[in-house]
Backbone as XML, in Angstrom:
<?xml version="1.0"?>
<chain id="A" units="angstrom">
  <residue number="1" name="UNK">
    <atom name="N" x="0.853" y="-1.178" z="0.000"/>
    <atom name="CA" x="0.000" y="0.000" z="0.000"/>
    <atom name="C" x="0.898" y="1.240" z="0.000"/>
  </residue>
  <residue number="2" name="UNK">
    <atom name="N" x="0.853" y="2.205" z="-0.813"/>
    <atom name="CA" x="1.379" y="3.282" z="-0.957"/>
    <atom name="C" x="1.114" y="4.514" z="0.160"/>
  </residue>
  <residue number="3" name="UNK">
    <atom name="N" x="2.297" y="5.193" z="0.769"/>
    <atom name="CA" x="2.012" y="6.029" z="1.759"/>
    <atom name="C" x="0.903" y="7.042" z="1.133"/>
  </residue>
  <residue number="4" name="UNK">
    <atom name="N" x="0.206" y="7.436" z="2.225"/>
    <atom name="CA" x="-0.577" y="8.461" z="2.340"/>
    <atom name="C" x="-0.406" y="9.904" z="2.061"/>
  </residue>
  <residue number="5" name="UNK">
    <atom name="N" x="-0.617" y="10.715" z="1.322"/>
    <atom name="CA" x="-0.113" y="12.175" z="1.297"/>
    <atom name="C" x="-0.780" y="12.950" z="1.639"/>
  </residue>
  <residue number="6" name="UNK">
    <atom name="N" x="-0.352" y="13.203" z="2.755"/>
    <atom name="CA" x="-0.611" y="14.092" z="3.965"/>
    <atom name="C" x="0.158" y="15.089" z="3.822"/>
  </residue>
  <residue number="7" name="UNK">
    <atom name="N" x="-0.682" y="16.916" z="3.935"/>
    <atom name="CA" x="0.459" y="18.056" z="3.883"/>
    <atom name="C" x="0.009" y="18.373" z="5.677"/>
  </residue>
  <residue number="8" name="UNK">
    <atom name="N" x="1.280" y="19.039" z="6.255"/>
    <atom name="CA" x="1.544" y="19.074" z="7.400"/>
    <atom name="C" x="1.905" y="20.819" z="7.610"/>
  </residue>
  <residue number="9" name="UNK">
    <atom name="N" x="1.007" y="21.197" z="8.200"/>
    <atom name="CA" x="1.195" y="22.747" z="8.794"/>
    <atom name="C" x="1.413" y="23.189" z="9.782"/>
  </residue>
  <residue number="10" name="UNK">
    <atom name="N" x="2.727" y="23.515" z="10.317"/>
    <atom name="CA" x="3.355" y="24.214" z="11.738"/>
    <atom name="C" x="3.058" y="25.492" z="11.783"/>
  </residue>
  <residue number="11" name="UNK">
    <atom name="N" x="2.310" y="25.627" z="12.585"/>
    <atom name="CA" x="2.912" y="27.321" z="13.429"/>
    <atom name="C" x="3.867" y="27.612" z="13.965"/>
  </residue>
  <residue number="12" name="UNK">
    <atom name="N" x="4.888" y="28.438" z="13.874"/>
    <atom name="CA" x="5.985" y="28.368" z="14.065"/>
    <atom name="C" x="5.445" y="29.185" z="16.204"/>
  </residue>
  <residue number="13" name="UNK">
    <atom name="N" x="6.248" y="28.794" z="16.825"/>
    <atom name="CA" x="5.912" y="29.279" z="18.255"/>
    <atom name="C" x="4.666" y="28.679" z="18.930"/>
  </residue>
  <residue number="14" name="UNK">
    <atom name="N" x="3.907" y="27.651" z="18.362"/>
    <atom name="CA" x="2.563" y="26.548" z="18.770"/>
    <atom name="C" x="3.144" y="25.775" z="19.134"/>
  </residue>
  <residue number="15" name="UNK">
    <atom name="N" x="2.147" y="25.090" z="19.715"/>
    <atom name="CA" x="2.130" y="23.400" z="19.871"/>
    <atom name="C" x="1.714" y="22.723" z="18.759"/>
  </residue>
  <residue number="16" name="UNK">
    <atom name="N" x="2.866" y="21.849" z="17.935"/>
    <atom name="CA" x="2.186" y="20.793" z="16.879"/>
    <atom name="C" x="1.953" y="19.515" z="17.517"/>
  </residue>
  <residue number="17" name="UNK">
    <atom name="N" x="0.491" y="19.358" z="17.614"/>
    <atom name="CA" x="-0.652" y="18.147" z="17.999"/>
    <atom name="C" x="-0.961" y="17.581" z="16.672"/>
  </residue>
  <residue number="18" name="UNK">
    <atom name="N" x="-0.880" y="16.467" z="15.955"/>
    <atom name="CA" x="-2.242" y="16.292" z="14.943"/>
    <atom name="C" x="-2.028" y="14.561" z="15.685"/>
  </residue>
  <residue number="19" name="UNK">
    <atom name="N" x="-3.257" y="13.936" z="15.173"/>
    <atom name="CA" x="-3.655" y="12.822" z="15.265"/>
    <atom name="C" x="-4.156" y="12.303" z="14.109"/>
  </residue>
  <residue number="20" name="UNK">
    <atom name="N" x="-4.027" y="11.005" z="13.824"/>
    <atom name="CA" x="-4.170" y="10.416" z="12.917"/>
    <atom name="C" x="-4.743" y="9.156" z="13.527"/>
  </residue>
  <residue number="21" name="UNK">
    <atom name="N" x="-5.464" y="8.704" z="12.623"/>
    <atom name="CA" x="-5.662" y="6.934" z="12.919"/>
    <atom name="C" x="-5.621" y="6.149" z="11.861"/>
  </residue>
  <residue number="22" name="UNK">
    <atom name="N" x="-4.600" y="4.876" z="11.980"/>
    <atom name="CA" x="-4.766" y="3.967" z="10.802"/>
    <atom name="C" x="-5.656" y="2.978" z="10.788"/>
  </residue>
  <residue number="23" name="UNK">
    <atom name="N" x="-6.808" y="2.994" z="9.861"/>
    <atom name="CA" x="-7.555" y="1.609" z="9.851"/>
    <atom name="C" x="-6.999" y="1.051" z="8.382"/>
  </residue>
  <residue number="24" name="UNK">
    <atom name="N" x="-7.873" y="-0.094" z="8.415"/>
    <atom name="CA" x="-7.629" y="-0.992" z="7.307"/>
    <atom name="C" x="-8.895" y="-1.704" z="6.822"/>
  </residue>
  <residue number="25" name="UNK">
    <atom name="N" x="-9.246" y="-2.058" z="5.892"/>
    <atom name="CA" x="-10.937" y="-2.467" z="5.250"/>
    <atom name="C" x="-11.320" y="-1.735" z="4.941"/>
  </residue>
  <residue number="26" name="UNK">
    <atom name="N" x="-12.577" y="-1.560" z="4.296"/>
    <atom name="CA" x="-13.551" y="-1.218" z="3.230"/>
    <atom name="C" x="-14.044" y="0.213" z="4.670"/>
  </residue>
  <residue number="27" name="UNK">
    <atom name="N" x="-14.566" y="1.290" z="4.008"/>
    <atom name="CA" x="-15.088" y="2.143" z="4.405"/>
    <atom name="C" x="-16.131" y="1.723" z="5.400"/>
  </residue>
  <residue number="28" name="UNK">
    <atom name="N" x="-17.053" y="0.788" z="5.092"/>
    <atom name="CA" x="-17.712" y="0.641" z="6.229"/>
    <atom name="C" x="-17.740" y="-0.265" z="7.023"/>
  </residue>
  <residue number="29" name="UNK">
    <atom name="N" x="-16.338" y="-1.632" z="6.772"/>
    <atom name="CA" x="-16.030" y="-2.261" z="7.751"/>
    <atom name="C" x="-14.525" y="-1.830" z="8.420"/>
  </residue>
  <residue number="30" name="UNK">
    <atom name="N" x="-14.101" y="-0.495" z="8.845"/>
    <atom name="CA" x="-12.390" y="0.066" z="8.862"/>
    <atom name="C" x="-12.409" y="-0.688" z="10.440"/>
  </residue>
  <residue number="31" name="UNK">
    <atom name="N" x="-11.502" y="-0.786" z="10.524"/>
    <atom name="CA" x="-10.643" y="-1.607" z="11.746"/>
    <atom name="C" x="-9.724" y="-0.965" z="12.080"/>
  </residue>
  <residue number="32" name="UNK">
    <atom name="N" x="-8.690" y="-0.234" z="13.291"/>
    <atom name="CA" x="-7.883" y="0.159" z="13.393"/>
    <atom name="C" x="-6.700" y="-1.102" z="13.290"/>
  </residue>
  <residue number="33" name="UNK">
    <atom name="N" x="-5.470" y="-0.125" z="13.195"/>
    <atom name="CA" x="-4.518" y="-1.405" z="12.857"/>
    <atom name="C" x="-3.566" y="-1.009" z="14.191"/>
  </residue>
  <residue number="34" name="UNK">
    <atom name="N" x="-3.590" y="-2.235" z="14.919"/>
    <atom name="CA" x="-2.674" y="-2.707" z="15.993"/>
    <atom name="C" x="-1.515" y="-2.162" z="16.511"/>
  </residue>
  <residue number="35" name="UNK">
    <atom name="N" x="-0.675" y="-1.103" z="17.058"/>
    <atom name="CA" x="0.743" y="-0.816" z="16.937"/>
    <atom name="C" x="1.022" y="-1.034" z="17.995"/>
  </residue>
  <residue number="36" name="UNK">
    <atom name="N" x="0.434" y="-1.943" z="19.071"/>
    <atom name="CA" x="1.347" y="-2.060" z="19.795"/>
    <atom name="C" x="2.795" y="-2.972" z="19.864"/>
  </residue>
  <residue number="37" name="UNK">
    <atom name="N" x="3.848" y="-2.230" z="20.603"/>
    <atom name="CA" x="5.274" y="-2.319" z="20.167"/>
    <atom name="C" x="5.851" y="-2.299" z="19.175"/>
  </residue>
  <residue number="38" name="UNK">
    <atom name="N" x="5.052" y="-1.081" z="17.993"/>
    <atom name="CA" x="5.830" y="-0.648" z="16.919"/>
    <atom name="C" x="6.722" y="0.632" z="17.717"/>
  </residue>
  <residue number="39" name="UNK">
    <atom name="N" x="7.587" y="0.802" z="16.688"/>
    <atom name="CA" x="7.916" y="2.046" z="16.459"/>
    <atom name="C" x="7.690" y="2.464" z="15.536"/>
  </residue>
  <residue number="40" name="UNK">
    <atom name="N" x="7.909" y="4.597" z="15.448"/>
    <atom name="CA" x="7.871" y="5.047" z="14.280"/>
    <atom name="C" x="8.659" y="6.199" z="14.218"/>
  </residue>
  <residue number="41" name="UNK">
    <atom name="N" x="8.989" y="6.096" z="12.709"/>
    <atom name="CA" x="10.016" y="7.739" z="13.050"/>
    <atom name="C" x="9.463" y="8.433" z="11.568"/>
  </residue>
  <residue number="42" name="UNK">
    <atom name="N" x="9.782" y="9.826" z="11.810"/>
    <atom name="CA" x="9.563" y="10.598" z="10.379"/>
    <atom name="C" x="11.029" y="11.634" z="10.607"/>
  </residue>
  <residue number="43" name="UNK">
    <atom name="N" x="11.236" y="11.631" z="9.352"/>
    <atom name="CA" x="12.247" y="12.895" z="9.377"/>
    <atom name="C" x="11.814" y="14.063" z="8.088"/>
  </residue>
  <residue number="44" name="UNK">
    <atom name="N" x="12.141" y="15.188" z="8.559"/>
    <atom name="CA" x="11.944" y="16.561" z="7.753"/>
    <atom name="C" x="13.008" y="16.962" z="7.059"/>
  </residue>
  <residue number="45" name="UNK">
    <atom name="N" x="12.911" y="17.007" z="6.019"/>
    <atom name="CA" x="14.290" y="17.701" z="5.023"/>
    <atom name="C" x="13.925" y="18.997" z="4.530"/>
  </residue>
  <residue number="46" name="UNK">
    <atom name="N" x="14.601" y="19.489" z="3.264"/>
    <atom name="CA" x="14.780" y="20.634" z="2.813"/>
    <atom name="C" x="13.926" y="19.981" z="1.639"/>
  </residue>
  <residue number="47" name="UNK">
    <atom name="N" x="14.301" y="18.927" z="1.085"/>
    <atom name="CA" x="14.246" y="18.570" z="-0.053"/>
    <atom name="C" x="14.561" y="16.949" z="-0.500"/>
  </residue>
  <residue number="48" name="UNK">
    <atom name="N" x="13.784" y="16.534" z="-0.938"/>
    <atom name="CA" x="14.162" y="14.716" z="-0.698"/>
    <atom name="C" x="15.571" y="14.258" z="-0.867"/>
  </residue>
  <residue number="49" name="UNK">
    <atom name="N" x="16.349" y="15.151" z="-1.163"/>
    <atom name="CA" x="17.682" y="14.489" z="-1.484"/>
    <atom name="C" x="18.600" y="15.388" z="-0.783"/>
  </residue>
  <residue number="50" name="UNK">
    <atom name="N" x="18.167" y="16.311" z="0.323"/>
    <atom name="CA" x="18.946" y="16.593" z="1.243"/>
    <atom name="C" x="19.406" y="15.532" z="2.244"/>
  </residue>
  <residue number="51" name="UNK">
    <atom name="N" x="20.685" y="15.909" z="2.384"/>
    <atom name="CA" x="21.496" y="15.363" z="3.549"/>
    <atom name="C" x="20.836" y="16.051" z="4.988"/>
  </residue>
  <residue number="52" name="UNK">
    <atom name="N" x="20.828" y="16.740" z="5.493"/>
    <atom name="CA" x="20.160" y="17.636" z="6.529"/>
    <atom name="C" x="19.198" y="17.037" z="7.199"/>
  </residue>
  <residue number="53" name="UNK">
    <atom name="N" x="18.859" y="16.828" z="8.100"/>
    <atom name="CA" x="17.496" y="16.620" z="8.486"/>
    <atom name="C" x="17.199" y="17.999" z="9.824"/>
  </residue>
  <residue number="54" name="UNK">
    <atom name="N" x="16.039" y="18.071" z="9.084"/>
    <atom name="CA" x="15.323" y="19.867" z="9.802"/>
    <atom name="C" x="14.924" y="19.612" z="10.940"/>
  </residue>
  <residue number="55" name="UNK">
    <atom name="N" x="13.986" y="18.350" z="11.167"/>
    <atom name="CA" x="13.148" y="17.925" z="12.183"/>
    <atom name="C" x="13.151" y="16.219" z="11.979"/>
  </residue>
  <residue number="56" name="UNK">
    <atom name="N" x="13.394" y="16.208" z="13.236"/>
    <atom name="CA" x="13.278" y="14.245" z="13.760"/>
    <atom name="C" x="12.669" y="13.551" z="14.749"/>
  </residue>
  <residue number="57" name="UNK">
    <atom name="N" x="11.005" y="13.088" z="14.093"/>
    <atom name="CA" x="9.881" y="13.041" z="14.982"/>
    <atom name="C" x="10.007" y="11.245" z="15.330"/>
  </residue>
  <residue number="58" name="UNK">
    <atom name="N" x="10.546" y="10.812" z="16.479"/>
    <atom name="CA" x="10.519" y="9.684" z="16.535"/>
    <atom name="C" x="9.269" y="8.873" z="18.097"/>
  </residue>
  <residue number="59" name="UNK">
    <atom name="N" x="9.166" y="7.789" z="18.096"/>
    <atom name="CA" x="8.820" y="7.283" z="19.330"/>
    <atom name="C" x="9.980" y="7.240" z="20.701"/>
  </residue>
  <residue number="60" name="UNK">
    <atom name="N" x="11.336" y="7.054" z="20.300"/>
    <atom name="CA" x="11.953" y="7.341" z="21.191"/>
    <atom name="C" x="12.212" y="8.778" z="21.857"/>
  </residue>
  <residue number="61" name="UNK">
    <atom name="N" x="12.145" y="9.885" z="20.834"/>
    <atom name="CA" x="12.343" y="11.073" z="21.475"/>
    <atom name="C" x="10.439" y="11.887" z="21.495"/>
  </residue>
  <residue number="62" name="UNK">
    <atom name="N" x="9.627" y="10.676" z="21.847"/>
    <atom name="CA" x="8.450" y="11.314" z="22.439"/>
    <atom name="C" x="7.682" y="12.630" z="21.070"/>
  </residue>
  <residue number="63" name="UNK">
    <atom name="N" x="7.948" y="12.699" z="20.355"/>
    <atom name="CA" x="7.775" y="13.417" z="19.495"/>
    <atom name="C" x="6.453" y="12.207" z="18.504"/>
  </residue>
  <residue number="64" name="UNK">
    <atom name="N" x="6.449" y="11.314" z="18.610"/>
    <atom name="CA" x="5.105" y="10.434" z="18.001"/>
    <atom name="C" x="5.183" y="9.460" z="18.784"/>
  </residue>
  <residue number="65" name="UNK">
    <atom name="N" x="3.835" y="9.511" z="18.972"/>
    <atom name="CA" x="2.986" y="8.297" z="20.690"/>
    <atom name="C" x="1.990" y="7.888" z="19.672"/>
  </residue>
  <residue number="66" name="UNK">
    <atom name="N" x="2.291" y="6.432" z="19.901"/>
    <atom name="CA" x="1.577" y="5.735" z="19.010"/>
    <atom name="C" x="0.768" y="5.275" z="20.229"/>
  </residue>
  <residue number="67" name="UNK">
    <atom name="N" x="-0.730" y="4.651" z="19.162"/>
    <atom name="CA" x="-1.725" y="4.261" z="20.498"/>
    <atom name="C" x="-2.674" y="2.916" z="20.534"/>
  </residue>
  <residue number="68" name="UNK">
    <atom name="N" x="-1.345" y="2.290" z="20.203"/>
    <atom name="CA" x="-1.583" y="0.712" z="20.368"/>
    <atom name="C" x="-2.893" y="0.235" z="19.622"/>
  </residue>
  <residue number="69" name="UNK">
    <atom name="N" x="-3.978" y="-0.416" z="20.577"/>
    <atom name="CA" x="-4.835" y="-1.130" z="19.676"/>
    <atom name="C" x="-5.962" y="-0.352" z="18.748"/>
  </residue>
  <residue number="70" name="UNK">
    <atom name="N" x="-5.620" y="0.883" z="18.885"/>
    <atom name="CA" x="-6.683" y="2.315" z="18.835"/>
    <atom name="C" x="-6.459" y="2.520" z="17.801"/>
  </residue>
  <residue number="71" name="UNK">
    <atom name="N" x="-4.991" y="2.300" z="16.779"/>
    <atom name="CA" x="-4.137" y="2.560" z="15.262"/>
    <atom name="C" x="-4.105" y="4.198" z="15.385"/>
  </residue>
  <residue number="72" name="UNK">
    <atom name="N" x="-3.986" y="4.763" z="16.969"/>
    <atom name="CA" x="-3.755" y="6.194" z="16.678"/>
    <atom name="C" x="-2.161" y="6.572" z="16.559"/>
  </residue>
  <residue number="73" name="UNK">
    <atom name="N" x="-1.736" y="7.591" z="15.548"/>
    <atom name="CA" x="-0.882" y="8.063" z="15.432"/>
    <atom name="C" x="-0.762" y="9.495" z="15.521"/>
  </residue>
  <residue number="74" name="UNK">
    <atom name="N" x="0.262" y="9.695" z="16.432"/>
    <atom name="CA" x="0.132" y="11.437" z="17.273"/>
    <atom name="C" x="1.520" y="12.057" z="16.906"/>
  </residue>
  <residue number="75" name="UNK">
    <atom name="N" x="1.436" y="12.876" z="16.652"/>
    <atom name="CA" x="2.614" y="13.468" z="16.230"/>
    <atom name="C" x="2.607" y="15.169" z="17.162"/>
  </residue>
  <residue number="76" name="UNK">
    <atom name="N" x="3.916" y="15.181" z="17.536"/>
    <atom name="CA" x="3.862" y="16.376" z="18.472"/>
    <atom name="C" x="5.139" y="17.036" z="18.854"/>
  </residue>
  <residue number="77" name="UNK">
    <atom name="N" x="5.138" y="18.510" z="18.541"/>
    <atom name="CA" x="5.905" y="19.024" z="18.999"/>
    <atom name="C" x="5.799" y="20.387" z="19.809"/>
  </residue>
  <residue number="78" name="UNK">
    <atom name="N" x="6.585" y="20.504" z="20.607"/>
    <atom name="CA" x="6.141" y="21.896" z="21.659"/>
    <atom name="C" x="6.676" y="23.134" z="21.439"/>
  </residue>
  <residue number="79" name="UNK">
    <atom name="N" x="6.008" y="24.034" z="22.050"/>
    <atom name="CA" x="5.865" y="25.206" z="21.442"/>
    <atom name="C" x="7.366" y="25.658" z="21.132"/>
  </residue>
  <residue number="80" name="UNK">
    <atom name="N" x="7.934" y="25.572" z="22.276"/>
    <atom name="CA" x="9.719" y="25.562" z="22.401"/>
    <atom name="C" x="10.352" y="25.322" z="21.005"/>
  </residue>
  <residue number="81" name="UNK">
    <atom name="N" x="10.371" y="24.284" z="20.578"/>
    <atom name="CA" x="10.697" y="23.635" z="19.036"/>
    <atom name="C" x="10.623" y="24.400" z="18.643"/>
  </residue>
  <residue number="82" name="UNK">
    <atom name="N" x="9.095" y="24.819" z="18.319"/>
    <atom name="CA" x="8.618" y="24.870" z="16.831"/>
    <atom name="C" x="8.770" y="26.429" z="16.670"/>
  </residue>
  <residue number="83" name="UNK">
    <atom name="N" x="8.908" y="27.436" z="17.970"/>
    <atom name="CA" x="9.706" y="28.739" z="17.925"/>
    <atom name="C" x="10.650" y="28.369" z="17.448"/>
  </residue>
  <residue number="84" name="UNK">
    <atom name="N" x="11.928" y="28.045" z="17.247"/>
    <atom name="CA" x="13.225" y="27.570" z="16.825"/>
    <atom name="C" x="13.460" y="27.633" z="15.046"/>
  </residue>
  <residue number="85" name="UNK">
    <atom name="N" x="12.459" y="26.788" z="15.102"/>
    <atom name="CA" x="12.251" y="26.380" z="13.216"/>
    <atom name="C" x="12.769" y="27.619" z="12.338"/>
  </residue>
  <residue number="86" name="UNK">
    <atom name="N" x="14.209" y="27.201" z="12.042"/>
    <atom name="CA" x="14.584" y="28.613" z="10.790"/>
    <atom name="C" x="14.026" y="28.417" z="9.297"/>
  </residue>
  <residue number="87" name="UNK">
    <atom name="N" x="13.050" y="27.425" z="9.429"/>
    <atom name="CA" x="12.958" y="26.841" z="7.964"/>
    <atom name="C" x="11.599" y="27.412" z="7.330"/>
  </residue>
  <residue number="88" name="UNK">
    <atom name="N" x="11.353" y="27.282" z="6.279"/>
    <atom name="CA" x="10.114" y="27.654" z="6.117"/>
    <atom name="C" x="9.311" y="26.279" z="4.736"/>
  </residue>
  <residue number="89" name="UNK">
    <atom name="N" x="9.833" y="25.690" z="4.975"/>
    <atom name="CA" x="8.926" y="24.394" z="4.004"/>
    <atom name="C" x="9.781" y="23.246" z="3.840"/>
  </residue>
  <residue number="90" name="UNK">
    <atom name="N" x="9.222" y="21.929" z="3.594"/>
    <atom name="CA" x="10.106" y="20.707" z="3.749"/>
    <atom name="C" x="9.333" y="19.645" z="3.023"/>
  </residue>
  <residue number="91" name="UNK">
    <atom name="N" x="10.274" y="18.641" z="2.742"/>
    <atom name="CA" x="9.117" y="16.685" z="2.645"/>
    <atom name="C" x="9.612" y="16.038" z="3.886"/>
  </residue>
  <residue number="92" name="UNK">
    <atom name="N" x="8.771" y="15.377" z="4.004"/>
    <atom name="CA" x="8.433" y="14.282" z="5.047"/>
    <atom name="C" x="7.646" y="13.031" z="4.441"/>
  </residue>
  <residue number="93" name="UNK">
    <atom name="N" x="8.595" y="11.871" z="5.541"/>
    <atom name="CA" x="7.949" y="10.875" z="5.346"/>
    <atom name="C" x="7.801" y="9.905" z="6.970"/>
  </residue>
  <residue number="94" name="UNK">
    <atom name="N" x="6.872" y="9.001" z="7.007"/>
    <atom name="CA" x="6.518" y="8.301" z="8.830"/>
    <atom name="C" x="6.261" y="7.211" z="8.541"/>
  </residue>
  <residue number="95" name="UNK">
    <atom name="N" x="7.702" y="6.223" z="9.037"/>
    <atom name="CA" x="7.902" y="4.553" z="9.020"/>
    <atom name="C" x="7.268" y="4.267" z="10.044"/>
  </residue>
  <residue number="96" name="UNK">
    <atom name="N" x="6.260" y="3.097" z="9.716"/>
    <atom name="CA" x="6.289" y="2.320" z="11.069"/>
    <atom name="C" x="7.028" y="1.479" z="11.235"/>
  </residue>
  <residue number="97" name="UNK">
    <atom name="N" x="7.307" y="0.714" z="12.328"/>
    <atom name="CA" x="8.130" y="-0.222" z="12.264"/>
    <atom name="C" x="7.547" y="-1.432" z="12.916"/>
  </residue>
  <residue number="98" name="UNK">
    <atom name="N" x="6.957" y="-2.622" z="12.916"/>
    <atom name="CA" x="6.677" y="-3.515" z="13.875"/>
    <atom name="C" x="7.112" y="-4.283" z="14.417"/>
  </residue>
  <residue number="99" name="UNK">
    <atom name="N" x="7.162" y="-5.090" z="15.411"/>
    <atom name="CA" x="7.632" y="-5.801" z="16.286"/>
    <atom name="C" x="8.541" y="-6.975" z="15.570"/>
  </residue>
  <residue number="100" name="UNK">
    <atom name="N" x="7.860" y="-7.504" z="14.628"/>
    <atom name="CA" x="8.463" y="-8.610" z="13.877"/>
    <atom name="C" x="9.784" y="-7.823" z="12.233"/>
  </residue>
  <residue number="101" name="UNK">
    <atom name="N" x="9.924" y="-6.737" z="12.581"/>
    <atom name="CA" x="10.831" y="-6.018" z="11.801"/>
    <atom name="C" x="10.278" y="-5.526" z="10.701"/>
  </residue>
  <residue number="102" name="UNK">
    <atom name="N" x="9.066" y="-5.647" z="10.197"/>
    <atom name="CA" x="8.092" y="-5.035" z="9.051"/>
    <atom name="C" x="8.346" y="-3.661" z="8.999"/>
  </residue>
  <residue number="103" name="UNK">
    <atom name="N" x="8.627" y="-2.960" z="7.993"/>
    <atom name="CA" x="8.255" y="-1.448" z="8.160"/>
    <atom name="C" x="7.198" y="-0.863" z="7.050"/>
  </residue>
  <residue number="104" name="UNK">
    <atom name="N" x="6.928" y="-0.103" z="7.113"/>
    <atom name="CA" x="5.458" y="0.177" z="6.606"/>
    <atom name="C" x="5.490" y="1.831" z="5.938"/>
  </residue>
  <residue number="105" name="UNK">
    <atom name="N" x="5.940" y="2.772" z="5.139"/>
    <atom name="CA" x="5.752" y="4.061" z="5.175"/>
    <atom name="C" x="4.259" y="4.460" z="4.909"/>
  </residue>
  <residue number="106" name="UNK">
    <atom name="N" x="3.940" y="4.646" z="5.998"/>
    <atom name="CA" x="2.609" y="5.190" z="6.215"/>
    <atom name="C" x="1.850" y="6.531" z="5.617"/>
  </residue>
  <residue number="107" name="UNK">
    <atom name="N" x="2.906" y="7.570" z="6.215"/>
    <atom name="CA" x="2.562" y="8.919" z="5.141"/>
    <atom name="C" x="3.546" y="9.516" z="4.928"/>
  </residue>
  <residue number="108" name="UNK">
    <atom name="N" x="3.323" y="10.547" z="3.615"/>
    <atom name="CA" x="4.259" y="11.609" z="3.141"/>
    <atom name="C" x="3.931" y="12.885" z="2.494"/>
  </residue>
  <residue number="109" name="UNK">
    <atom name="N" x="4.683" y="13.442" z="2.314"/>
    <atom name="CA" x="4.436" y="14.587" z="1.976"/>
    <atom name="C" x="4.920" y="15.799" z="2.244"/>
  </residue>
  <residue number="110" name="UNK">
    <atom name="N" x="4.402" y="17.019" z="2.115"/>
    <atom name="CA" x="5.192" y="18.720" z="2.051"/>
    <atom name="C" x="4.834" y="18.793" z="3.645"/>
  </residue>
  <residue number="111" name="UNK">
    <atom name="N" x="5.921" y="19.664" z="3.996"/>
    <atom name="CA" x="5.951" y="20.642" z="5.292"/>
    <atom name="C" x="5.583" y="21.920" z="5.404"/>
  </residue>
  <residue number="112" name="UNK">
    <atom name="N" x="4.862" y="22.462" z="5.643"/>
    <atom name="CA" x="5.279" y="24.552" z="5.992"/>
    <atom name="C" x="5.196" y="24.648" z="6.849"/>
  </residue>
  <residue number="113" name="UNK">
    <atom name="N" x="5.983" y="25.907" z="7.451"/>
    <atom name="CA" x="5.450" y="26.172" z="8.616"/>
    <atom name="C" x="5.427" y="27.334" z="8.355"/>
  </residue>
  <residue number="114" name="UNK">
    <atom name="N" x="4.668" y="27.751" z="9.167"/>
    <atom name="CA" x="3.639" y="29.488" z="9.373"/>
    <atom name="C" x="4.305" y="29.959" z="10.230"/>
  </residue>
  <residue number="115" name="UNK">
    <atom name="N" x="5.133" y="31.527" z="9.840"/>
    <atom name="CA" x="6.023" y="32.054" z="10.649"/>
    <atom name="C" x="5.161" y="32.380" z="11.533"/>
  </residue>
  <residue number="116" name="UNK">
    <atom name="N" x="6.223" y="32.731" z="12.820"/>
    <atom name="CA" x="4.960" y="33.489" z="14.007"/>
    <atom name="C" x="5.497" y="34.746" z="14.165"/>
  </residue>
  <residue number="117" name="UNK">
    <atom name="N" x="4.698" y="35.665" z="14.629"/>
    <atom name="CA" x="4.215" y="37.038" z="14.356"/>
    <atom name="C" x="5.111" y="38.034" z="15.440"/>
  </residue>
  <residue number="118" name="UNK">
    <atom name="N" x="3.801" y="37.236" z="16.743"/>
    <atom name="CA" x="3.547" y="37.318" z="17.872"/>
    <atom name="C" x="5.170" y="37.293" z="18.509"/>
  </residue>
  <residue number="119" name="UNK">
    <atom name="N" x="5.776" y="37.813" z="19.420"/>
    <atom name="CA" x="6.922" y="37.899" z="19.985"/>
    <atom name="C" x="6.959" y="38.263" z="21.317"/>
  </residue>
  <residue number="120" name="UNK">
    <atom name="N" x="7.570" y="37.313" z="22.287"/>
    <atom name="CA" x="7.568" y="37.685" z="23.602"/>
    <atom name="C" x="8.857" y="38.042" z="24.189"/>
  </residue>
</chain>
């Protein structure tokens, strides 16, 4: 199954929250799909064939909390970060990984982020 293309919008100085859920089946029989003891990571570039990585959203550094039998996928970063961000647009892509070594690219796609204004 081919990743999902998903575009992804930061406020730069927010909290990035989104949630996602993966099911699987027909529209009106969807099932969430299982992650417990996956991992997952996404990384942010400039450009698919940059060396660089801008942003690195993994399960180990708490940045995506996956939600086991629920197939929710959370992606998050705090306000702290996402003030930081010198960038202003990117691709991305979010492996799962499962227990038995499967990996899965789930979604992909463009980055922006929305400068912030506001200054404290």
């Amino acid at each position: 199954m081919p990743a999902h293309k998903v575009k992804l919008e930061i406020d730069q100085g927010a909290t990035f929250d989104k949630t996602f859920t993966w099911k699987t089946g027909t529209k009106t029989n969807a099932v969430p799909v299982d992650l417990t003891g996956c991992k997952a990571r996404a990384q942010i570039r400039e450009e698919l064939e940059s060396d660089a990585v801008l942003l690195e959203l993994t399960t180990e550094n708490q940045r995506i909390v996956l939600g086991g039998p629920t197939g929710e996928i959370r992606l998050l970063v705090n306000a702290t970060d996402t003030a930081a961000l010198g960038w202003a647009s990117g691709v991305y892509d979010l492996e799962i990984e499962f227990p038995d070594g499967t990996v899965v690219r789930r979604m992909a796609g463009s980055v922006v982020v929305s400068p912030e204004v506001t200054r404290v």
